[in-house]
C-alpha positions as CSV (number, residue, x, y, z in Angstrom):
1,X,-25.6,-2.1,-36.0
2,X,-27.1,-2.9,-32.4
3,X,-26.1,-1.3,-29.4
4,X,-23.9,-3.9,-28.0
5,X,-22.0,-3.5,-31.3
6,X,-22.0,0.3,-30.4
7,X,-21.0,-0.1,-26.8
8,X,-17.9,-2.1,-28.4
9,X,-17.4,0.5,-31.0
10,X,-17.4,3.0,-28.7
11,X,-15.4,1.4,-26.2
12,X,-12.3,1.0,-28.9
13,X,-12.6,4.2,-30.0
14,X,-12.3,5.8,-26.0
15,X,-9.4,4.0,-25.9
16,X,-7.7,5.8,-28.7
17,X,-9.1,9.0,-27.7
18,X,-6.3,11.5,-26.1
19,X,-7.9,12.1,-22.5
20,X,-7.7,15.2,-20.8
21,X,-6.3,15.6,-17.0
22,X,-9.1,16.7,-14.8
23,X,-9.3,18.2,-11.4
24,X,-10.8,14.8,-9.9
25,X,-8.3,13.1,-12.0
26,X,-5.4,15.3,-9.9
27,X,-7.2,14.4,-6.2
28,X,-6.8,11.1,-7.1
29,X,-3.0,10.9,-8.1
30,X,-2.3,13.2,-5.0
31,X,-4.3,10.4,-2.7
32,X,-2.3,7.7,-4.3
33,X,0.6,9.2,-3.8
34,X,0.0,9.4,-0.3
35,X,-0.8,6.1,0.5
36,X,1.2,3.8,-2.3
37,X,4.6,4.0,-0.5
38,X,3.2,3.3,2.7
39,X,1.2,0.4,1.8
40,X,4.5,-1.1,-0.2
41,X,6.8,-0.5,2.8
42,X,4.4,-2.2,5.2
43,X,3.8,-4.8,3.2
44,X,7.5,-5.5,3.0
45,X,8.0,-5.0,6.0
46,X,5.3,-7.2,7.7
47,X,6.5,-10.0,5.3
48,X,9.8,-10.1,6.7
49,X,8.6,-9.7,10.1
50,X,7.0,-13.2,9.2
51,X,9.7,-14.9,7.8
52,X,11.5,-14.0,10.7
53,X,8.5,-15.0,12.4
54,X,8.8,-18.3,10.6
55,X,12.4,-18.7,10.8
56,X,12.7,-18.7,14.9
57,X,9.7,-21.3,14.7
58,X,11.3,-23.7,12.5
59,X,14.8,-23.6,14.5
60,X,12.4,-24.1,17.6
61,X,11.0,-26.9,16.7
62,X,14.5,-28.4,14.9
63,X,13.2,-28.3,11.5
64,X,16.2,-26.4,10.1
65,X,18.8,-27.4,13.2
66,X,19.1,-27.7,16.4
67,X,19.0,-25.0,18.0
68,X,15.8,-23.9,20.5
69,X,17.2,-21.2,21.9
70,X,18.4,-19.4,19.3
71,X,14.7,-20.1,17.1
72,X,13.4,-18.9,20.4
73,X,15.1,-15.5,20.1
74,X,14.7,-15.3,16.6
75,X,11.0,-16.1,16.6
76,X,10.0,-13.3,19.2
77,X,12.3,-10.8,17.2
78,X,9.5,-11.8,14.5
79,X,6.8,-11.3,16.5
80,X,8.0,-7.6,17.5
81,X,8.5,-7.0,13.8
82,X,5.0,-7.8,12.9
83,X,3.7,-6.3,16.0
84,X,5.5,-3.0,14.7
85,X,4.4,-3.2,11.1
86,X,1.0,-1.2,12.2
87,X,2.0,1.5,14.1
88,X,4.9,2.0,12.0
89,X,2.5,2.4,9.2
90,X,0.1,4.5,10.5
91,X,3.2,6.8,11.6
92,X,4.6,7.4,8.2
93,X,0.9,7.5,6.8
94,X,0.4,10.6,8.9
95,X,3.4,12.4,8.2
96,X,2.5,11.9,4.6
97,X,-0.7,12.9,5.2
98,X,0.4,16.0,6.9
99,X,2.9,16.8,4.1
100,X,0.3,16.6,1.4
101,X,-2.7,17.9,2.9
102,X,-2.3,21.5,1.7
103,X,-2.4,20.6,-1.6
104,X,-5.1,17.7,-1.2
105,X,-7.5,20.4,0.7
106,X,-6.8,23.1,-1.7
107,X,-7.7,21.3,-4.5
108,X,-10.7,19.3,-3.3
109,X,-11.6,23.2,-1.9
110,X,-11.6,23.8,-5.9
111,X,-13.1,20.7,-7.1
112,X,-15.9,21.7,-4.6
113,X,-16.7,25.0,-5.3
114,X,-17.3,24.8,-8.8
C-alpha cells in the first residue's frame, strides 16, 4: 500500500472515529454563536432594504406603474433600510458580544494557561 492509499485509508477511518469535544472545539461554538444570528439577521435585513430599494426605483421609472412619487418614497425608505443594516449590526453584535464575553474570556483564560 502507498501513502496516498494510506492518506485515504486513514481519512475513512477519521470519519468513523467518535471525536471527542475539546476546549478549542468549545471557543469555537461559543464564537459562532455569537456572530451566526447577527450575520443571518443582517443579511435579511439588508436584502429587503434592497428590494425596497429596488421597488421605489422601478415605480420611479414606471416599470411596474405609474406612479413617481410614490417609487420616490418607497425608494428612499430603501435607501434608509440599507443604510441601517450596519449600524444595526454592529449594535446587536455588541450586545452579544457583551453577553458572551464571560464565558468566551474564561475559557480562552483556560485554553491558554495550559
Amino acid at each position: 500500500m502507498n501513502a496516498i492509499e494510506a492518506k485515504n485509508v486513514e481519512h475513512i477511518r477519521n470519519q468513523y472515529t467518535a471525536k471527542e469535544t475539546t476546549k478549542l472545539d468549545e471557543l469555537r461554538a461559543l464564537d459562532r454563536q455569537v456572530k451566526r444570528p447577527v450575520t443571518v439577521f443582517s443579511y435579511i435585513f439588508g436584502t429587503i432594504g434592497s428590494l425596497v430599494l429596488g421597488t421605489g426605483m422601478c415605480l420611479a421609472m414606471k416599470v411596474i406603474g405609474d406612479m413617481m412619487t410614490v417609487g420616490i418614497a418607497v425608494g428612499l425608505a430603501g435607501i434608509v433600510l440599507c443604510g441601517l443594516t450596519y449600524p444595526i449590526y454592529k449594535g446587536i453584535l455588541k450586545a452579544r458580544k457583551k453577553k458572551y464575553a464571560e464565558k468566551i474570556l474564561a475559557l480562552s483564560d483556560s485554553i491558554l494557561n495550559q
